[in-house]
Backbone bond lengths (Angstrom), bond angles and torsions (degrees), N, CA, C in turn:
res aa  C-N    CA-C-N  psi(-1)  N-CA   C-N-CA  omega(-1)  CA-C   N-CA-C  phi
1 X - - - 1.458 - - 1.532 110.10 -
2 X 1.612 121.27 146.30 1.475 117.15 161.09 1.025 122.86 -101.78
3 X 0.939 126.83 149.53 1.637 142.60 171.94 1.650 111.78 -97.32
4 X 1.669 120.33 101.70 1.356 104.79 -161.27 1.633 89.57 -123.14
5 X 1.266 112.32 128.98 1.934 131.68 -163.24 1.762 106.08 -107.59
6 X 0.788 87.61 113.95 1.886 81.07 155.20 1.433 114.43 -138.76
7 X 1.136 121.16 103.40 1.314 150.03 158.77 1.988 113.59 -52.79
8 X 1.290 89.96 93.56 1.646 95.89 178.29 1.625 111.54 -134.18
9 X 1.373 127.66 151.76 1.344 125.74 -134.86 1.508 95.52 -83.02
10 X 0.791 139.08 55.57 1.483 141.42 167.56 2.016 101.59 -137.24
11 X 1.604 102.19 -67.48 1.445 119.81 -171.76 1.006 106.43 -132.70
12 X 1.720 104.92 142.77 1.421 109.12 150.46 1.256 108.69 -66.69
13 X 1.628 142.05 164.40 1.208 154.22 120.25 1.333 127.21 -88.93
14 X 1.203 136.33 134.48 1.118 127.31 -169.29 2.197 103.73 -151.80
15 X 1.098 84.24 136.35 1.817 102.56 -163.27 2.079 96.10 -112.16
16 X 1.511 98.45 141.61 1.299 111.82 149.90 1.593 132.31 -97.35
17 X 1.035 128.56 121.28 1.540 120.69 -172.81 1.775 104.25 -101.98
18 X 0.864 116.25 160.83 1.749 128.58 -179.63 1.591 100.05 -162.87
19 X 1.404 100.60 84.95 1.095 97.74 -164.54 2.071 129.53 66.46
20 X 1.262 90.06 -145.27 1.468 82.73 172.29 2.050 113.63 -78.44
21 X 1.280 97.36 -2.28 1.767 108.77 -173.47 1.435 85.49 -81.72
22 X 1.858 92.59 121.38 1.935 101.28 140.78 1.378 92.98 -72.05
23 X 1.257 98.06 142.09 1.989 113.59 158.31 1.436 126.08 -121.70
24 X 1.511 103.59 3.98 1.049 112.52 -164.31 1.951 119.32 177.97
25 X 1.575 113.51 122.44 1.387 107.69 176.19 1.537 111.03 -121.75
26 X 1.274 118.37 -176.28 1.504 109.21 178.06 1.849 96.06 -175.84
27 X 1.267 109.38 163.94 1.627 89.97 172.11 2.286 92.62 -149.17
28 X 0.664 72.83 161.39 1.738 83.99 170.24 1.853 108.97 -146.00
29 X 1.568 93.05 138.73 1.433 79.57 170.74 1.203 142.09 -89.98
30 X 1.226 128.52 177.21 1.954 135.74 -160.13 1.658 88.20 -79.04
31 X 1.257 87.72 129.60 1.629 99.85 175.61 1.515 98.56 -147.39
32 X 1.129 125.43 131.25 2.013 119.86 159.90 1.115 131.58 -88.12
33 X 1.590 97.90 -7.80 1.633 89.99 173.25 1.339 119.55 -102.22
34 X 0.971 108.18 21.87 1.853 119.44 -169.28 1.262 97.80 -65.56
35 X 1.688 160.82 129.48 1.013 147.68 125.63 1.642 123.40 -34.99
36 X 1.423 107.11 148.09 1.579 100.67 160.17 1.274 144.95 -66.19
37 X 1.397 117.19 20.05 1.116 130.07 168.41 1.146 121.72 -103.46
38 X 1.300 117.10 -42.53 1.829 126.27 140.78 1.132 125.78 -54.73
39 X 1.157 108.97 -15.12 1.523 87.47 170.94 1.713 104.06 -89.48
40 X 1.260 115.61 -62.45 2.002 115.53 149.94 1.187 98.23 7.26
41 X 1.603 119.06 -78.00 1.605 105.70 -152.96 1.349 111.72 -81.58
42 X 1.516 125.46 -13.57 1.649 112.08 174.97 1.565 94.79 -85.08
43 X 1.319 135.52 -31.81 1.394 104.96 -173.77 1.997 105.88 -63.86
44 X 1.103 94.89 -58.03 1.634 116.47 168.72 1.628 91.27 -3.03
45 X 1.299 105.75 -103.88 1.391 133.00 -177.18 1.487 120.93 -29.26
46 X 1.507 106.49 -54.92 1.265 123.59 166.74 1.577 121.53 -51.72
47 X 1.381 130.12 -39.50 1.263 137.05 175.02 1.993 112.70 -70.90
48 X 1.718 90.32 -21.16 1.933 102.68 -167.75 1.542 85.30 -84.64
49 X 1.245 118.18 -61.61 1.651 105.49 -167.98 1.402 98.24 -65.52
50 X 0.771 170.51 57.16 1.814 168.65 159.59 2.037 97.98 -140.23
51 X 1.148 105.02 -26.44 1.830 100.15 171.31 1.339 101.25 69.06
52 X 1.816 108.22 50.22 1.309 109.67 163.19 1.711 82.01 -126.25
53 X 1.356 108.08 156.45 1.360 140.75 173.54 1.803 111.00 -98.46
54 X 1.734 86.56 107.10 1.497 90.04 -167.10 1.793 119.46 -47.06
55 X 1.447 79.46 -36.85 1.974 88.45 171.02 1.213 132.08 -48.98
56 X 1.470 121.84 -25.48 1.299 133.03 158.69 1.223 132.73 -68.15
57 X 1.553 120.21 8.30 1.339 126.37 175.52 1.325 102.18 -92.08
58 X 1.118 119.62 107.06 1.786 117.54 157.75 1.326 126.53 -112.59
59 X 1.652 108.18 31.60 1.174 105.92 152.22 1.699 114.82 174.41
60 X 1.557 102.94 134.30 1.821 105.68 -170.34 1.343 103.05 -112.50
61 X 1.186 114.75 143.87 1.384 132.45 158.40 1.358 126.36 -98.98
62 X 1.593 134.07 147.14 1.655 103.24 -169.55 1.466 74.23 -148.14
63 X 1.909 112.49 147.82 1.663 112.92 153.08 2.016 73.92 -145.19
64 X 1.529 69.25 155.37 1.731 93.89 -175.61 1.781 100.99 -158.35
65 X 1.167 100.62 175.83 1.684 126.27 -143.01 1.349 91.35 -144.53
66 X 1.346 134.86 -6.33 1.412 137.15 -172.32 1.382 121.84 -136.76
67 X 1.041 123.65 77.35 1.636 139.19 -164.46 1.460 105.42 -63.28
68 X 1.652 134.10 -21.55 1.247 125.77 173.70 1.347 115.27 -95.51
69 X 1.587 116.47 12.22 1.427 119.34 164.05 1.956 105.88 -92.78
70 X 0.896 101.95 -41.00 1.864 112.79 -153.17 1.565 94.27 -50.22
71 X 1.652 128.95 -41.07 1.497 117.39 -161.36 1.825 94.88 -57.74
72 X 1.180 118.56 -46.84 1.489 130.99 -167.63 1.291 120.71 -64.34
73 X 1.388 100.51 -41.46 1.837 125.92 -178.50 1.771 96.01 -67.82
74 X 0.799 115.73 -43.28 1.329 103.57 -163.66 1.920 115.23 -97.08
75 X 1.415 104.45 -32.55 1.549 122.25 152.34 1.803 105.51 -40.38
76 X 1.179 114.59 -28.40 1.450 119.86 -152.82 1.602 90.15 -102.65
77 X 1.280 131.25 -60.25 1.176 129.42 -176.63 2.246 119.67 -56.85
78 X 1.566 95.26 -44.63 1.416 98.91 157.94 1.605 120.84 -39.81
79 X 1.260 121.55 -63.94 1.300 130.73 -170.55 1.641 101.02 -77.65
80 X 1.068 143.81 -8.88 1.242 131.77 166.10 1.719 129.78 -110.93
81 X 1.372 88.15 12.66 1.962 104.12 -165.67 1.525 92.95 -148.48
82 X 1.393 134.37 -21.11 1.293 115.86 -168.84 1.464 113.63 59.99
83 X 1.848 127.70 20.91 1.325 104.97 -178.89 1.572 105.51 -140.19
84 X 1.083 126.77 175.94 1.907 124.53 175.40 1.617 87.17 -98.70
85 X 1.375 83.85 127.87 1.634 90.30 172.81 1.363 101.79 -94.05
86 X 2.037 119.29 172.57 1.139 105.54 -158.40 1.854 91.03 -123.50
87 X 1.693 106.72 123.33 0.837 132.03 -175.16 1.832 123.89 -74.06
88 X 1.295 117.89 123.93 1.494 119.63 -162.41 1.592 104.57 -87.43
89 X 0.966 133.72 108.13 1.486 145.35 -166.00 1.566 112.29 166.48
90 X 1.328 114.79 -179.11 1.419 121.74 -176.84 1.505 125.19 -53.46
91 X 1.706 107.44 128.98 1.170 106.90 -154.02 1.619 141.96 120.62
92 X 1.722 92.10 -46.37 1.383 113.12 169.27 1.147 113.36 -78.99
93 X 1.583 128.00 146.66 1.128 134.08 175.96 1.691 117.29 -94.43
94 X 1.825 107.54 121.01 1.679 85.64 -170.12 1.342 91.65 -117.44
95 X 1.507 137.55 -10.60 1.423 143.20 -153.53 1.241 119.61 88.11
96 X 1.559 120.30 -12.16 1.497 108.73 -158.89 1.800 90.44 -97.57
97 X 1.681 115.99 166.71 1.342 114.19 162.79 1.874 91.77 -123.00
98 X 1.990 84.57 142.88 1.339 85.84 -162.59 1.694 81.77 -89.80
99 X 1.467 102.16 165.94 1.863 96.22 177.22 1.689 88.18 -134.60
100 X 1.209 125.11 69.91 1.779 123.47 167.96 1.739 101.71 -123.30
101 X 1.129 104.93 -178.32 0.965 121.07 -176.31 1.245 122.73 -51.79
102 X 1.787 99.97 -78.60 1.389 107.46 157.39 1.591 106.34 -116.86
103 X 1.498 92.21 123.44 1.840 111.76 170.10 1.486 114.61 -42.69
104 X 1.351 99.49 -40.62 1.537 101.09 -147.74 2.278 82.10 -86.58
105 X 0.771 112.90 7.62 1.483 97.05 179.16 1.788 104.83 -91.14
106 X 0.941 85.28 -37.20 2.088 95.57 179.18 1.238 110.35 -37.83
107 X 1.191 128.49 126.06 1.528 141.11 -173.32 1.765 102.83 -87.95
108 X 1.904 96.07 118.31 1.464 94.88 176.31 1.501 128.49 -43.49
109 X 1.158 112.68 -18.28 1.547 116.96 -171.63 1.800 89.33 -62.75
110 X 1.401 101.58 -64.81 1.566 118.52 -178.72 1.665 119.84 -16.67
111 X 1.466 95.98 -52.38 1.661 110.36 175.44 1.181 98.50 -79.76
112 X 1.033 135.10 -68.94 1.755 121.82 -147.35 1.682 119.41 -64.82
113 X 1.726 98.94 -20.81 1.412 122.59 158.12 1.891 98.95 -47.63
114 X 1.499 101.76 -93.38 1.157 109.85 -178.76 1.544 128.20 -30.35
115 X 1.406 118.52 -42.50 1.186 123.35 150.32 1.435 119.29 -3.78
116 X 1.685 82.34 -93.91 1.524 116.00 -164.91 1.910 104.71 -57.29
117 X 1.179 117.20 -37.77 1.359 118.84 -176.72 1.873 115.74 -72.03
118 X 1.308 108.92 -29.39 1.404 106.65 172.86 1.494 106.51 -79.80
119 X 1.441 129.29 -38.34 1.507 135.44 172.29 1.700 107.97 -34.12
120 X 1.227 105.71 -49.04 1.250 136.21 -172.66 1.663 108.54 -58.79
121 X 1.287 124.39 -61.14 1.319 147.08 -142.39 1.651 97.20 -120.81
122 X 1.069 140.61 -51.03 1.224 135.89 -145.02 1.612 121.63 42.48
123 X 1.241 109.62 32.44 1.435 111.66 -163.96 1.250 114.29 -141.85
124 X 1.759 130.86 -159.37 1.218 130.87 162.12 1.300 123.79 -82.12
125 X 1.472 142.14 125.09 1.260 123.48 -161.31 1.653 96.37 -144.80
126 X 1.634 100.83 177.51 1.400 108.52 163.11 1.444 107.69 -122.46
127 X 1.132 144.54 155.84 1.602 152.32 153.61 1.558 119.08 -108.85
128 X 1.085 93.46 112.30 1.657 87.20 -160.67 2.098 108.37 -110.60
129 X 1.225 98.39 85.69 1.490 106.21 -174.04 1.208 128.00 -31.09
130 X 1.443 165.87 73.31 1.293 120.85 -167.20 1.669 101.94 -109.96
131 X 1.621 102.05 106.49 1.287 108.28 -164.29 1.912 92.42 -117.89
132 X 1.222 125.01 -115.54 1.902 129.56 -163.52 1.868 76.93 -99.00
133 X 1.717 110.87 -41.54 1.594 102.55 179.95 1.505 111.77 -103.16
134 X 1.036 134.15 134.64 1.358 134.43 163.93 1.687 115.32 -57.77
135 X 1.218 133.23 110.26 1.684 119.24 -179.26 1.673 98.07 -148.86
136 X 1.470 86.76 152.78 1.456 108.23 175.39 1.423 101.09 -127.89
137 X 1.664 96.15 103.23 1.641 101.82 158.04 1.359 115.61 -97.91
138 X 1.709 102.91 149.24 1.699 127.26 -153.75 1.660 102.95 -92.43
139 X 1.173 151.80 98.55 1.496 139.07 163.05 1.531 109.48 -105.93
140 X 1.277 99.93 137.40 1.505 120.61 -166.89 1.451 95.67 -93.97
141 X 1.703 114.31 168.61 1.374 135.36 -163.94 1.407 99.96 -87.21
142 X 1.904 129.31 -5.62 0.985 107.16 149.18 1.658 125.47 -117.41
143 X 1.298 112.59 59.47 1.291 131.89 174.92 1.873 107.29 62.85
144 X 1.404 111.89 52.51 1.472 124.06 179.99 1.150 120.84 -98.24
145 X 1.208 137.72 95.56 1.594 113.39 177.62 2.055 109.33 -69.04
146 X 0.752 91.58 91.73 1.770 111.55 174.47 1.691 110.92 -47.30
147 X 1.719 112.96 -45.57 1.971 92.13 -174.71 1.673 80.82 178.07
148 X 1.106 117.74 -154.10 1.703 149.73 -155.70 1.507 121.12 -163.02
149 X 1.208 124.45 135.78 1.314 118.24 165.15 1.592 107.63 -118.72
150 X 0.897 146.05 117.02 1.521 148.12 -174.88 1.232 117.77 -114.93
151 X 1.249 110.40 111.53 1.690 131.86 -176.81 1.580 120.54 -125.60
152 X 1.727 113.86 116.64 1.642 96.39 167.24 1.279 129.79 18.39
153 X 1.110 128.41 151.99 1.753 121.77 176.16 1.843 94.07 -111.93
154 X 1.126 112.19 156.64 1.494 112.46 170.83 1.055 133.94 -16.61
155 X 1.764 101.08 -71.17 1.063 131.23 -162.48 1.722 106.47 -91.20
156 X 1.202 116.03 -4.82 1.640 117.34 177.61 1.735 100.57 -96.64
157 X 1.822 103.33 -33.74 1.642 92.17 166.20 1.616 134.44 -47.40
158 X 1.676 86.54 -39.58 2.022 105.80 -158.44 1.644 77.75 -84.40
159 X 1.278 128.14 -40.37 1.913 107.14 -163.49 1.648 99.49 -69.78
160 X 1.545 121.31 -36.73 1.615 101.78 177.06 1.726 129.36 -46.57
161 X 1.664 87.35 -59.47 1.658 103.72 165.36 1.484 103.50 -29.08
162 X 1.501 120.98 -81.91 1.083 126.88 -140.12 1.879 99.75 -75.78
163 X 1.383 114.70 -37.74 1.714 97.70 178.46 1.890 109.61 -88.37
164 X 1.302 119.74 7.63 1.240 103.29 -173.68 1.661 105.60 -115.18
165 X 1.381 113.43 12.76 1.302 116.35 171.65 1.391 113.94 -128.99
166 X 1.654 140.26 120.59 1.311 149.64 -164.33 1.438 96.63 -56.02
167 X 1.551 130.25 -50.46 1.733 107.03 -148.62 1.306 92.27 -109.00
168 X 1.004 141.68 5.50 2.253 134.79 -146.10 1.991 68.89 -116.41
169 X 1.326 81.84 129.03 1.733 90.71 176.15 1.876 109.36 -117.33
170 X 1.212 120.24 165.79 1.342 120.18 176.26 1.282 121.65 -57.30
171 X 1.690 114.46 130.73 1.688 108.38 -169.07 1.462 106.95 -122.33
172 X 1.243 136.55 158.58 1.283 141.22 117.45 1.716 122.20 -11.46
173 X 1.655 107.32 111.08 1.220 117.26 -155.12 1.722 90.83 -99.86
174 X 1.588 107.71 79.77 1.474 131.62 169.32 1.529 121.32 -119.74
175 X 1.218 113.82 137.80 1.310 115.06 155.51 1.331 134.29 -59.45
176 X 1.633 158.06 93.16 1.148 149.27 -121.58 1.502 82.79 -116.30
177 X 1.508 119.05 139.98 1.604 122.18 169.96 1.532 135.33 -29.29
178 X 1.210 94.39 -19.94 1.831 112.44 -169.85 1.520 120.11 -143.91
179 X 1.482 127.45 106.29 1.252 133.42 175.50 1.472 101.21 -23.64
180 X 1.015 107.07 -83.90 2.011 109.92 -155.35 1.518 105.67 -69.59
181 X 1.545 107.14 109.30 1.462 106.78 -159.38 1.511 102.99 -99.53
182 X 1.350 111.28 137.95 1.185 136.07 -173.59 1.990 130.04 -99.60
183 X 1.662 91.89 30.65 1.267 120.12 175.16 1.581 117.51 -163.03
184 X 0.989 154.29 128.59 1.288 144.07 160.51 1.359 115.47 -13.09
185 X 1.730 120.83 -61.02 1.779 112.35 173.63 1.338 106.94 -48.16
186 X 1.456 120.37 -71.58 1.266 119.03 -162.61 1.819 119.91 -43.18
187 X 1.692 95.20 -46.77 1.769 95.67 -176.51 1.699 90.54 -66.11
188 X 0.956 158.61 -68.46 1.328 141.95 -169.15 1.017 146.36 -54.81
189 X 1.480 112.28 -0.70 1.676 151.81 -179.19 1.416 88.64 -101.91
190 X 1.263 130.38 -71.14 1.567 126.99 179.03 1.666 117.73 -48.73
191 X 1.289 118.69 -42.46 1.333 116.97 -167.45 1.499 113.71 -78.83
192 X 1.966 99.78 -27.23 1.750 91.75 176.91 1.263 112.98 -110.43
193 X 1.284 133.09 42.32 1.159 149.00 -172.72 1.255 92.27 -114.54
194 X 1.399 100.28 -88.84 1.878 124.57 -169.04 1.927 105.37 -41.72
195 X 0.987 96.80 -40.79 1.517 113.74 -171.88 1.661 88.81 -59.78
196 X 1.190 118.37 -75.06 1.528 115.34 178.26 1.504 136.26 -36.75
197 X 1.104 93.14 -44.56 1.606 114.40 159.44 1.386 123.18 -83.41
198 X 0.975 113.87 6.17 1.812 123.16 179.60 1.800 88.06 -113.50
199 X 1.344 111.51 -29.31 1.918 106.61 -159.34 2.115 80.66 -79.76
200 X 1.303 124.43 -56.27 1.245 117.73 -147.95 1.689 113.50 -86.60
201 X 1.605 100.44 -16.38 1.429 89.99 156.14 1.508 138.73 -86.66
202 X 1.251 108.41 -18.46 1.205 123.90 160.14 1.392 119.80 -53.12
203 X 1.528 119.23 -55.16 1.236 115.47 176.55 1.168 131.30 -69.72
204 X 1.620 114.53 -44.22 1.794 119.16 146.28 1.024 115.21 -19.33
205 X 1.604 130.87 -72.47 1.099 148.46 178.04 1.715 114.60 -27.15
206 X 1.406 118.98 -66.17 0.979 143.70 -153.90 1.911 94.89 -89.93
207 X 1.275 120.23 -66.87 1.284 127.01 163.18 1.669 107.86 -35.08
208 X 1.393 136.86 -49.66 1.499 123.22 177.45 1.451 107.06 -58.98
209 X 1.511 87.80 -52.37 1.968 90.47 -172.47 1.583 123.47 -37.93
210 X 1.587 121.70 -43.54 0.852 139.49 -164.06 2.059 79.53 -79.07
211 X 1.264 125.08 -101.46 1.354 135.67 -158.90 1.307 97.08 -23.74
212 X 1.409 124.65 -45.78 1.849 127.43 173.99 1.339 117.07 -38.54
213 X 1.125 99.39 -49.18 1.897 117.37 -160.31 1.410 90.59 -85.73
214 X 1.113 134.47 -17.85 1.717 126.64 165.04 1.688 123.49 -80.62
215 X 1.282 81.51 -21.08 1.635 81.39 -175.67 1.632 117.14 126.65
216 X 1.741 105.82 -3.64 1.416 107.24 -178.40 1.581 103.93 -78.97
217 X 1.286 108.84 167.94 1.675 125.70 175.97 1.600 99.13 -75.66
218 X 1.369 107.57 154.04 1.433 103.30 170.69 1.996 128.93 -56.93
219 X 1.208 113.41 85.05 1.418 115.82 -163.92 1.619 133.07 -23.79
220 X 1.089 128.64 136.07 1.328 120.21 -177.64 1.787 99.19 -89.69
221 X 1.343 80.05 171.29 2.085 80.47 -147.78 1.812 92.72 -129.69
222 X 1.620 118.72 94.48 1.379 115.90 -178.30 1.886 100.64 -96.76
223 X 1.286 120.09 174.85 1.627 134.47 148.27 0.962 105.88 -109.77
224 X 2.018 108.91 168.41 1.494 108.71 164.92 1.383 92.96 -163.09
225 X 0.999 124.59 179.05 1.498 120.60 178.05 1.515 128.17 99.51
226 X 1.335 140.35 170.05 1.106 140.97 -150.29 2.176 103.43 -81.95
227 X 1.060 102.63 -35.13 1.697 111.45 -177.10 1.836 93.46 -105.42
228 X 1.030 141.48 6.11 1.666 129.50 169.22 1.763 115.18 -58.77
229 X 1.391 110.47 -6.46 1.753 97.56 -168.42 1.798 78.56 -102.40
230 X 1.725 112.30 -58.01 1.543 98.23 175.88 1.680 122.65 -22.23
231 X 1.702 116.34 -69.67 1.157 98.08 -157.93 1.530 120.43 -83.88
232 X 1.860 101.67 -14.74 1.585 91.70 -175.18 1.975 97.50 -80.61
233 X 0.968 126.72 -14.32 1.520 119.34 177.61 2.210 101.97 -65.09
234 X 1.139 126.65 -14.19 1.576 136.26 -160.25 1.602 75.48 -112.64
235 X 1.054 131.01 -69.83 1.636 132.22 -167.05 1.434 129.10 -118.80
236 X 1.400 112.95 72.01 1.441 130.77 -153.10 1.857 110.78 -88.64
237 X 1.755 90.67 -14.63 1.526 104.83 -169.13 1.838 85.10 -80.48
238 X 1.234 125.97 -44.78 1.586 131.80 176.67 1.487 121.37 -48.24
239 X 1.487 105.07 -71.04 1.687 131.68 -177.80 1.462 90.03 -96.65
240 X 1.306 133.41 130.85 1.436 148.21 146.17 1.334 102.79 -133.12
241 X 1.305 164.66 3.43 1.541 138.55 131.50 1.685 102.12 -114.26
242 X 1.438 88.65 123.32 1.816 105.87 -177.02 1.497 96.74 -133.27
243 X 1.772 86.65 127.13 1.712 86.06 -169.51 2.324 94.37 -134.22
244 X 1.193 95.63 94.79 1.479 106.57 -174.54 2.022 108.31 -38.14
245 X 1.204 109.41 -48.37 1.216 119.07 -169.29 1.634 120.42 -97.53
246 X 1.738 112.51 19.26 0.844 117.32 -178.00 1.580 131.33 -72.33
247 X 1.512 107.95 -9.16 2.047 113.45 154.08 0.978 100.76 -73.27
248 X 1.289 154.74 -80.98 1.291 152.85 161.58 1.675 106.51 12.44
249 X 1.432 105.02 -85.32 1.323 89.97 154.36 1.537 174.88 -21.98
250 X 1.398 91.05 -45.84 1.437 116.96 157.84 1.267 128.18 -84.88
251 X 1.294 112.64 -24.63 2.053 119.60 166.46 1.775 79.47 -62.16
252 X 1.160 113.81 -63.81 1.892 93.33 -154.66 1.295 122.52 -55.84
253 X 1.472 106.58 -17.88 2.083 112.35 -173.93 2.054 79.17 -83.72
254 X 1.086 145.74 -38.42 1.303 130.33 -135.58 1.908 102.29 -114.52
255 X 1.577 108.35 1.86 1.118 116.91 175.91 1.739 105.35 -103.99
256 X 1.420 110.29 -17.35 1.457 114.78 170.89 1.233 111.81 -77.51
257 X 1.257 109.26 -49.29 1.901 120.48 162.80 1.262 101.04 -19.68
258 X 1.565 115.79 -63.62 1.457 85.60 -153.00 1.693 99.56 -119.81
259 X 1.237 123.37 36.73 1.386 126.22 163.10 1.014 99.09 -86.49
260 X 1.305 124.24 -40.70 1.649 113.71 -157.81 1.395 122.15 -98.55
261 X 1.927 110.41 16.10 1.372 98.54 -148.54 1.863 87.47 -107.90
């Protein structure tokens, strides 16, 4: 079985593979001071209540976004698997060619996203994260990761609102029947909703145009991330395939990569 991790500054996520079967997800959150022994016992534990047998893991994959977790994260996986898990960064083979400036700045989440979304598509696409950051990474029709767009994450928008103004209090992240809201909840349910859906169609929008005018196909347009069912359920004509566990995914196409090569 694999154990495939992505460590991003909010949560870990962490996937069971059985073969090509997820059988199993779980997430814990990003913490740095966790020792590796704690972390041992929540994976430990975490794999027993799920009625997988830790012994059956023979093999982890890890990409992360948080460099003061990994000495621990991976200290932690040794002592509970007996194995080196195989780390997503320079070196590894995922198929994609990154085309930025500097490669090595691209956030593993970024690739293994991209990965998994061209696997998917065989085509030109967008992946549009909405994880702690909101981003739309660009892959071309010949498996390129082309650039990034990086925007606020949802939930870092609604926490500014809500701690940088005295009376606007914390709301329910709903769409209310009617733009012009006629209570404090409601206008603030409308403004960070619509606002979200005004930020990601716009950029879709603008992001195809550009890949068009180069020569890409009109892009296929996935989500992923912790708020992806929220906004494509508000904007379904935008987001129509939203796939929550789609890094997850892509550690498993990019851990075969390089078992088998």
């Amino acid at each position: 079985m694999l154990l495939a991790v992505n460590i991003g500054n909010t949560n870990i996520a962490m996937g069971v593979y059985d073969g090509e079967n997820l059988v199993s997800t779980f997430r814990l959150s990003t913490r740095t001071n966790r020792t590796s022994d704690e972390i041992n016992v929540f994976i430990y534990n975490l794999l027993v209540q799920n009625k997988i047998n830790p012994q059956q893991i023979d093999g982890v994959i890890i990409s992360s976004v948080v460099p003061d977790v990994m000495y621990t994260f991976e200290n932690a996986i040794r002592k509970c698997f007996k194995i080196l898990p195989l780390i997503v960064g320079p070196g590894i083979k995922t198929g994609i060619n990154i085309k930025i400036d500097n490669p090595k700045e691209l956030g593993a989440d970024l690739i293994v996203n991209a990965v998994a979304a061209y696997d998917r598509y065989k085509d030109s696409c967008i992946v549009v994260d909405f994880g702690t950051a909101t981003t739309f990474s660009v892959v071309s029709k010949k498996c390129e990761h082309l650039g990034v767009c990086i925007c606020p994450g949802v939930k870092i928008s609604a926490d500014a609102l809500f701690s940088n103004t005295a009376k606007l209090p914390k709301v329910e992240l709903i769409l209310p029947p009617k733009v012009i809201g006629k209570n404090t909840i409601t206008s603030m349910q409308s403004g960070i909703i619509l606002s979200i859906i005004g930020q990601v169609k716009y950029i879709i929008e603008k992001i195809s145009e550009e890949m068009m005018q180069s020569g890409e196909n009109k892009p296929h347009i996935i989500a992923t991330g912790g708020m992806s069912r929220l906004v494509s359920k508000y904007a379904p004509e935008i987001i129509k395939d939203v796939d929550p566990l789609l890094t997850l995914g892509g550690l498993k196409i990019i851990y075969k990569r390089n078992i088998e090569r």
